[in-house]
KETORLUM-992180 format. One line per field, with one value per residue (C-alpha): chain; x negated, y negated, z. Coordinates in steps of 0.2 Angstrom, whole numbers, plus 2048, in hexadecimal, padded with zeros to 3 digits. Layout:
chain <- [A,...]
X <- [X,...]
Y <- [Y,...]
Z <- [Z,...]
% end
This chain:
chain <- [A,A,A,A,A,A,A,A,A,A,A,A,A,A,A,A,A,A,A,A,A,A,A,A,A,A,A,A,A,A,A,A,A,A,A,A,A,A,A,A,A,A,A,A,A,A,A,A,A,A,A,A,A,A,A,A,A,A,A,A,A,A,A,A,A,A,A,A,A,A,A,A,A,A,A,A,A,A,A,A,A,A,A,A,A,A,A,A,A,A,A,A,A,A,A,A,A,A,A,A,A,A,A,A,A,A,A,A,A,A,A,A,A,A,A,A,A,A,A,A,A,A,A,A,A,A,A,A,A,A,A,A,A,A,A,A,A,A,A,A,A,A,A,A,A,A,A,A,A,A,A,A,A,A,A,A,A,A,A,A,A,A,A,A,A,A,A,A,A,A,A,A,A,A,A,A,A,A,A,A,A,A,A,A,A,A,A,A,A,A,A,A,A,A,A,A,A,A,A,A,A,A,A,A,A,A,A,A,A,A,A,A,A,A,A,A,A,A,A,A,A,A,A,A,A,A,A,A,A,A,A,A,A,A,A,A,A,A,A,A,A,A,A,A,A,A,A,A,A,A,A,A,A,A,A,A,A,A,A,A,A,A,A,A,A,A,A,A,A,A,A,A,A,A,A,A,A,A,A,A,A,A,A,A,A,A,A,A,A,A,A,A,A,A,A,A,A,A,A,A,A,A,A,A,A,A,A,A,A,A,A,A,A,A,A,A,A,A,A,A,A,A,A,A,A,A,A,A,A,A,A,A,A,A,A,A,A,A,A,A,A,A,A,A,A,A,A,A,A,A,A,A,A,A,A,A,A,A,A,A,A,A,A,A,A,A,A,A,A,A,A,A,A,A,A,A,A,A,A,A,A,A,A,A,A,A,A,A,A,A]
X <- [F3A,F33,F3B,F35,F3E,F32,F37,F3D,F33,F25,F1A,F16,F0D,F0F,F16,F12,F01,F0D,F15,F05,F00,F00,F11,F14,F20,F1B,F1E,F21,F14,F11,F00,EF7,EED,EE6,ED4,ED3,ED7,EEA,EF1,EF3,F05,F09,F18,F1D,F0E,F19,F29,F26,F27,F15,F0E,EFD,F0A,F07,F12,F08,F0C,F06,F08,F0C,F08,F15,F0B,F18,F0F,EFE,EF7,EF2,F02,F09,F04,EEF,EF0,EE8,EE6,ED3,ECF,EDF,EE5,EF5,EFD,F0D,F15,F27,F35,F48,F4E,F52,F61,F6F,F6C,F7D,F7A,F82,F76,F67,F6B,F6E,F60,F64,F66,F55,F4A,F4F,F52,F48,F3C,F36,F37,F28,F1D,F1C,F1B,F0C,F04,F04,F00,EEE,EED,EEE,EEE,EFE,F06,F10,F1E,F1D,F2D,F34,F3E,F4D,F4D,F5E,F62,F5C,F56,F4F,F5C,F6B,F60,F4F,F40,F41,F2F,F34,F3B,F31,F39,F43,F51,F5C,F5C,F4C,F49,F3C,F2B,F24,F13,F04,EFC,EF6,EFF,EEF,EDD,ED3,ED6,EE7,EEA,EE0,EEA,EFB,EF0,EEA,EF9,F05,F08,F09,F11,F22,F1E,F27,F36,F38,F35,F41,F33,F35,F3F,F46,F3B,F2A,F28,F21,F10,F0F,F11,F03,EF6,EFB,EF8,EE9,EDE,EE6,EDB,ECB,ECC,ECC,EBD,EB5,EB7,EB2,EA1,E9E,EA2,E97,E8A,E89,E89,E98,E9F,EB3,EC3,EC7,EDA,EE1,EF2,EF2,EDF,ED8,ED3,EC0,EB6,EB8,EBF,EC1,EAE,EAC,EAB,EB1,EA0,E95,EA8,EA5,EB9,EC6,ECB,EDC,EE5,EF5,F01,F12,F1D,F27,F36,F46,F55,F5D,F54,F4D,F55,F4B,F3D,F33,F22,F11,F04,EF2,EE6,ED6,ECC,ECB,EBC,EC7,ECE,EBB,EBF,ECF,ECC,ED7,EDD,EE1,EEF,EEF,EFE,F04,F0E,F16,F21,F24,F2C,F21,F12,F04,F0C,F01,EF7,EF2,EF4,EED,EF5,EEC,EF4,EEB,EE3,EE3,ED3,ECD,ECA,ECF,EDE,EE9,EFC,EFE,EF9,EF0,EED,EFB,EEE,EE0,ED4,ED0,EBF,EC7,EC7,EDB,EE3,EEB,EFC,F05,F16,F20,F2E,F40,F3B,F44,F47,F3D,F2F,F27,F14,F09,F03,EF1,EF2,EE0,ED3,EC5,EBD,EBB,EB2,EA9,EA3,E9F,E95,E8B,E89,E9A,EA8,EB0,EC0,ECA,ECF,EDF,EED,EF4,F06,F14,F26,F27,F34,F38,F41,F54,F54,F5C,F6E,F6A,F6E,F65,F54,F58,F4A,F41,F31,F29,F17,F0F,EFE,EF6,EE8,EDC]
Y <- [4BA,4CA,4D9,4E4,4E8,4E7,4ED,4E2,4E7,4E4,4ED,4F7,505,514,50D,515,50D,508,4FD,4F6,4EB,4D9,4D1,4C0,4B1,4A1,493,481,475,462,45D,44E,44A,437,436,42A,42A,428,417,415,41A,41E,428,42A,43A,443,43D,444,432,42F,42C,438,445,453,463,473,483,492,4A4,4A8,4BA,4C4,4CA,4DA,4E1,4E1,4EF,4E6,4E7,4D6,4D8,4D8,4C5,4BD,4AA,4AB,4B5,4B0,49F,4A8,4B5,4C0,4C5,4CF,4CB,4C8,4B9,4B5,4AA,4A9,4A3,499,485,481,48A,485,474,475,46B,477,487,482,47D,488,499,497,48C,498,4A9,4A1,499,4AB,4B3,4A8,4AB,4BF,4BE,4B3,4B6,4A3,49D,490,48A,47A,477,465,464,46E,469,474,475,47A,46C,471,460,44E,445,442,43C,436,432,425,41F,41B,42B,436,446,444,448,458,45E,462,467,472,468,46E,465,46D,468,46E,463,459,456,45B,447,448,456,44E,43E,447,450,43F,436,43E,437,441,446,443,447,458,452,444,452,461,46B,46B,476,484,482,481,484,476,481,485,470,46E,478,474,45E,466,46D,461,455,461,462,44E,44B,45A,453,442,446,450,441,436,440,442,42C,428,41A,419,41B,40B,406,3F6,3F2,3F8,3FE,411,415,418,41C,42A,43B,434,437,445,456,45E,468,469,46A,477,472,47F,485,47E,480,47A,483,484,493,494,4A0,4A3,4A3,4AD,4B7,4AA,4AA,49A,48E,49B,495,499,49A,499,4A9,49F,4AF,4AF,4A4,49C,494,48C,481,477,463,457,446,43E,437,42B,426,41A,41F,411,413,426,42A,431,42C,41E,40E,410,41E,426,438,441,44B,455,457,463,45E,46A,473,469,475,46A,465,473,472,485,494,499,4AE,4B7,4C4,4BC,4C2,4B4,4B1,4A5,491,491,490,4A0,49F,4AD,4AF,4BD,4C1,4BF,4BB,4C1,4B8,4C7,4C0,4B2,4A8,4A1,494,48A,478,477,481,478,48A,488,477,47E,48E,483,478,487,48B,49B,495,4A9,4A0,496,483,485,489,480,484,47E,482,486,486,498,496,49B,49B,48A,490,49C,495,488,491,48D,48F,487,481,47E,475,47C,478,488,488,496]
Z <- [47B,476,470,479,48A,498,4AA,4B7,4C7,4D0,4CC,4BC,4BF,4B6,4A9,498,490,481,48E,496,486,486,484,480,47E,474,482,480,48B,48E,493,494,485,48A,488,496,4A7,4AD,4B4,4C6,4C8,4B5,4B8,4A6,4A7,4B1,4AA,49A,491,48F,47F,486,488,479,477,474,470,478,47C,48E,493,49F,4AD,4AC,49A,4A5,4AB,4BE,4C9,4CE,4E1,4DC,4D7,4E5,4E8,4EB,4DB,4CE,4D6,4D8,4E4,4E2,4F0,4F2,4FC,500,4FD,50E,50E,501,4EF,4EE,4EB,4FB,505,4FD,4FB,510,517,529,51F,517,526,534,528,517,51F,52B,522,514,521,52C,51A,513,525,524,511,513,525,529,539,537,529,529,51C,515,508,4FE,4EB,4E3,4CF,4CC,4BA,4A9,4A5,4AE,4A1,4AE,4BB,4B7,4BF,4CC,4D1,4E3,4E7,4DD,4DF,4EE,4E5,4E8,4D7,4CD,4BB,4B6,4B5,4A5,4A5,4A8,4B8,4C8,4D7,4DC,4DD,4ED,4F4,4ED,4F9,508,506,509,516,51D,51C,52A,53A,54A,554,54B,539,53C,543,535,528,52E,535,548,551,548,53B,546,559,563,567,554,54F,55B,555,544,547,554,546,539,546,546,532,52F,53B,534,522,528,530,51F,517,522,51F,50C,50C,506,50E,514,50B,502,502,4F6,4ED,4DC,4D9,4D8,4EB,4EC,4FA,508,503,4F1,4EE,4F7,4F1,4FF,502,513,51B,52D,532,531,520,51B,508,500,4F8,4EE,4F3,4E4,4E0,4D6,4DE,4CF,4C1,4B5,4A6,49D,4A3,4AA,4B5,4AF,4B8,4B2,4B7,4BE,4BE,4AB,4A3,499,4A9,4AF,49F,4A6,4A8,4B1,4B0,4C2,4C2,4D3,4DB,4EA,4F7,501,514,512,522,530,525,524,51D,50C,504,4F5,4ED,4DB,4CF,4C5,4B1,4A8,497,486,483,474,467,457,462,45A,45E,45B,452,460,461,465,46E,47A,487,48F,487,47C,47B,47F,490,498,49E,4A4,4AB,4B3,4A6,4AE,4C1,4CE,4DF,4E8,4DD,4E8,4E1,4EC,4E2,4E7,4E5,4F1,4FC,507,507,4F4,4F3,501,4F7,4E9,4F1,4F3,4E2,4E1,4D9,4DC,4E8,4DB,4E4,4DA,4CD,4BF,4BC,4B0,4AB,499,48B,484,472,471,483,487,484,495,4A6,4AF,4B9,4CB,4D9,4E6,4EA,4FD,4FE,50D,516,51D,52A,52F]
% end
């Protein structure tokens, strides 16, 4: 970490100029380095086991040493958004490890605080994951469950959660009318009248998509065993969509002030950012409860800018002109701290279908490792995935 204290609050201004200059930390980050594209199912990407897995080292700026305050991120401009408040139930592991304490109190304080923040007409939780270990060694990664586990290490590969399919096929894949009763989100969590609407313009925004898909010539989704789908919203670019405008996003926070394996973010505003490729990596999801029998997600892992391929000696100062991805990070989060973080927007493959890409589609994120910071206690905070419609 840096010598040099930096406050902990919110915002930071009126700070002393001396204290608006860049800080930084050197930050340690997996990302996938395959030329080709990923296996269908090839877990070892995200286990960490890969052989396409390369560490780089990189400097993470702290969003505190900046002269913008941490409320001006917004998720249309940055990818990102900040927003300040309570933690709204206890910190403790028994609490939050409470499947009750979580869906009828924690639940429902982030899906009214994501619908005042962006205006959203409902918002729908889908899951949410506790990272509360400092390491995947105890427990590892078991391809059927994925992580439905209780307890989560930091994921410290670079990636954004999915591709714009990836997200429809999640989207796709519930079943009404019980899909919220079978995933904790029904009554005291989501009213009756607010499940309805939700699963009512979840309806309007598939027939929407497939009439745009229709008309562009691209023939139905194609499922089989064991083979890259094709087909359907796979091929689509999500443009000529006139349905309601629907995103998904992580709501991420600490539950204590992180202390090591901090999340960075990456600031899509910057034109370094435009440069950012992704491998897809395609995965199968078989007799998920409340779900269709079989179906098919993305994730998206982030490759290295290939500038001779570089493991470090990357500048410690950066603009964001340069051929090297911007992370940044907010030094020492707080659980009052909360991001919005953009897995994917219809509005922006709409926008760019029109020729502005001005509304960023998403966010790449990663924990990273922090030197001498591994004696410091476990990060512990929690994740919800949410679906917002306007």
């Amino acid at each position: 970490m840096s010598d040099t204290h930096v406050p902990t609050r919110m915002e930071n201004s009126g700070q002393d100029a001396s204290l608006n200059k860049r800080k930084q930390v050197q930050g340690s980050f997996n990302y996938f380095n395959g030329r080709g594209t990923p296996g269908l199912n090839d877990l070892t990407i995200i286990e960490g086991t890969s052989p396409d897995n390369k560490t780089y080292h990189l400097p993470v700026t702290d969003l505190r040493s900046l002269p913008a305050p941490l409320s001006s991120y917004t998720h249309e401009k940055n990818g990102f958004q900040i927003v300040r408040q309570p933690l709204p139930i206890s910190p403790s592991p028994a609490s939050v490890h409470d499947e009750s304490v979580m869906t009828t109190e924690y639940y429902p304080a982030m899906t009214t605080l994501i619908k005042e923040a962006l205006g959203a007409r409902c918002a729908i939780v889908r899951k949410h994951s506790i990272r509360d270990i400092p390491s995947w060694a105890p427990i590892g990664m078991d391809p059927k469950v994925g992580f439905e586990i209780k307890h989560l290490a930091p994921f410290n590969i670079a990636h954004s959660d999915y591709t714009p399919s990836g997200a429809r096929g999640h989207f796709r894949a519930m079943r009404e009318p019980d899909w919220c009763n079978d995933h904790h989100t029904a009554d005291g969590c989501a009213s009756e009248t607010e499940r309805e609407e939700f699963f009512k313009l979840r309806r309007e925004i598939i027939d929407a998509e497939d009439r745009a898909i229709a008309e562009a010539g691209i023939g139905p989704e194609v499922i089989e065993e064991d083979t890259q789908p094709r087909g359907g919203h796979w091929e689509w670019d999500g443009t000529n969509y006139d349905g309601p405008r629907y995103a998904f996003f992580s709501v991420w926070r600490a539950l204590e002030t992180v202390r090591r394996d901090p999340l960075a973010v990456m600031d899509m505003s910057l034109p370094a950012s435009k440069k950012v490729e992704f491998a897809p990596l395609t995965r199968t999801y078989r007799n998920r409860s409340k779900c269709v029998p079989y179906y098919y997600s993305q994730n998206m892992m982030i490759r290295p800018i290939r500038s001779g391929d570089s493991d470090s000696g990357f500048e410690e100062e950066d603009d964001g002109q340069g051929d090297r991805h911007n992370w940044f990070y907010i030094s020492e989060q707080t659980p009052e701290e909360v991001y919005f973080i953009k897995f994917f927007d219809s509005e922006a493959l709409v926008r760019r279908g029109r020729g502005d890409d001005s509304l960023q589609l998403l966010c790449p994120h990663s924990a990273f490792r922090v030197a001498d910071a591994d004696d410091a206690p476990a990060r512990r905070s929690v994740e919800l995935r949410i679906w917002c419609v306007w």
